[in-house]
C-alpha distance (Angstrom), angle and dihedral (degrees) to the residues before:
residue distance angle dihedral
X1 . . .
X2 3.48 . .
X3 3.78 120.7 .
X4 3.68 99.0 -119.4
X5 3.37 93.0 65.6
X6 3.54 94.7 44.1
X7 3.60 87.9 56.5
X8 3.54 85.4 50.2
X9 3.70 95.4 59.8
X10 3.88 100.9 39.9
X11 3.92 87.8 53.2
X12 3.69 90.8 51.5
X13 3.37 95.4 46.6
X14 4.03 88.9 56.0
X15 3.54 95.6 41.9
X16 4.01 97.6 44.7
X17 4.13 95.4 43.1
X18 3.94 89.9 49.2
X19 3.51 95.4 59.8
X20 3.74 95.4 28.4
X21 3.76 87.0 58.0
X22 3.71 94.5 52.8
X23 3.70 94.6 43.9
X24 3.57 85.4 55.2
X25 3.54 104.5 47.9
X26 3.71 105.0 31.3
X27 4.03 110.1 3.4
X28 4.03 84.9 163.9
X29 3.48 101.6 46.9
X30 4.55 87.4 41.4
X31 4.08 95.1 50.3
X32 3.88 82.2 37.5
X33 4.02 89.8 59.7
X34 4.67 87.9 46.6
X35 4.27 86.5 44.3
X36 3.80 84.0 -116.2
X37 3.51 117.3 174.9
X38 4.01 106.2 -99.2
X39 4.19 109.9 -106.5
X40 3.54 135.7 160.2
X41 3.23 108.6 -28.0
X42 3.77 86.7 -161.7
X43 3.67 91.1 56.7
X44 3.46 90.6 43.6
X45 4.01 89.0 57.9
X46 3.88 90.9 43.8
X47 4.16 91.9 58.5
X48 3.95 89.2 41.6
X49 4.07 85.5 61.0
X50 3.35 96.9 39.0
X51 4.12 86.7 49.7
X52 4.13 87.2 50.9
X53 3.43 87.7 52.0
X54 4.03 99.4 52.9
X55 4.01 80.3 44.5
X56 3.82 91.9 56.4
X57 4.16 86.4 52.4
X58 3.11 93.5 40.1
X59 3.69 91.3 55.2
X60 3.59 90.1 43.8
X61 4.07 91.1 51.0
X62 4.32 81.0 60.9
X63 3.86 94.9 50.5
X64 3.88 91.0 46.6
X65 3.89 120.1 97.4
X66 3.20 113.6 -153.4
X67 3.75 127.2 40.0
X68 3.77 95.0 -129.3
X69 4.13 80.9 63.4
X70 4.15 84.8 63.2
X71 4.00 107.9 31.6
X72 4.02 92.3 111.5
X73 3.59 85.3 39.1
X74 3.62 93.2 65.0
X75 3.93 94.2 42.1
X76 3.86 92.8 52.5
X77 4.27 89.3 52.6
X78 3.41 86.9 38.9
X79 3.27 96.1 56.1
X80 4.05 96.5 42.9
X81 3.40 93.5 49.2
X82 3.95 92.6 53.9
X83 4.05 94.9 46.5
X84 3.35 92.0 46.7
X85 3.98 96.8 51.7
X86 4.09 79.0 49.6
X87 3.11 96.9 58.1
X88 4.28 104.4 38.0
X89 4.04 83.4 53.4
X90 3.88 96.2 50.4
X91 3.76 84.2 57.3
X92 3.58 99.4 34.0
X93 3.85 93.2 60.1
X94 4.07 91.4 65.0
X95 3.49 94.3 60.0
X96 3.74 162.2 -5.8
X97 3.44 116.9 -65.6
X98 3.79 130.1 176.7
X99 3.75 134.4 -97.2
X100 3.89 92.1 -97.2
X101 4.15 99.0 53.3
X102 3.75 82.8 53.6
X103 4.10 92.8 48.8
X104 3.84 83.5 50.3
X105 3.64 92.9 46.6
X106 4.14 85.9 45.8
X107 4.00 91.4 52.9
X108 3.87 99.1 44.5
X109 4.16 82.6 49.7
X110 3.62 92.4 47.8
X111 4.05 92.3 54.3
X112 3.78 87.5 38.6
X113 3.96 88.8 60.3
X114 4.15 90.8 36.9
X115 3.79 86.7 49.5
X116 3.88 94.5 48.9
X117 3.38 95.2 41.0
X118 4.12 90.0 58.3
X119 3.83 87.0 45.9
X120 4.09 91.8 51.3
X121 3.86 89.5 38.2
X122 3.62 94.2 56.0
């Protein structure tokens, strides 16, 4: 496997348990700390799981040897990463959002692209 994508997978893994973690364990207190407008906390809880659990195969796409180990891997952050840009830019064309939504929309479109790119690569 090459090391670009490995570097690819260890960073997600960081960057998706992080913010899973605190999602998970204090989704007030975390949106609180980016002045994000208070929601669900129970929905807030159910993205911070399902964040730790893209982090967990994400970390298990960087322990893997081979690339054949990881191909669905890739497809399944692939595709997150590209229906969740969708979806923060339908919303972010009605209105004004803050510096941080667009950092968040930058990240997820940076691992979209990283993500495709190891899918094209192949």
């Amino acid at each position: 496997m090459s090391k670009s994508l490995r570097y690819t997978f260890g960073l997600h893994a960081v960057v998706a348990l992080l913010v899973g973690v605190a999602l998970l364990i204090a989704p007030g207190r975390t949106l609180g700390l980016l002045i994000w407008a208070p929601i669900d906390p129970l929905l807030s809880r159910v993205l911070g799981a399902a964040l730790i659990a893209l982090a967990w195969s994400s970390y298990r796409g960087f322990r893997a040897a081979e690339r054949g180990q990881v191909a669905v891997l890739i497809e399944l952050q692939a595709l997150f990463c590209i229906l969740t840009c969708a979806g923060m830019a339908w919303h972010m064309l009605s209105w004004n959002w803050p510096w941080y939504v667009w950092t968040m929309l930058g990240v997820f479109a940076a691992f979209a692209i990283a993500w495709v790119w190891a899918l094209v690569k192949k």
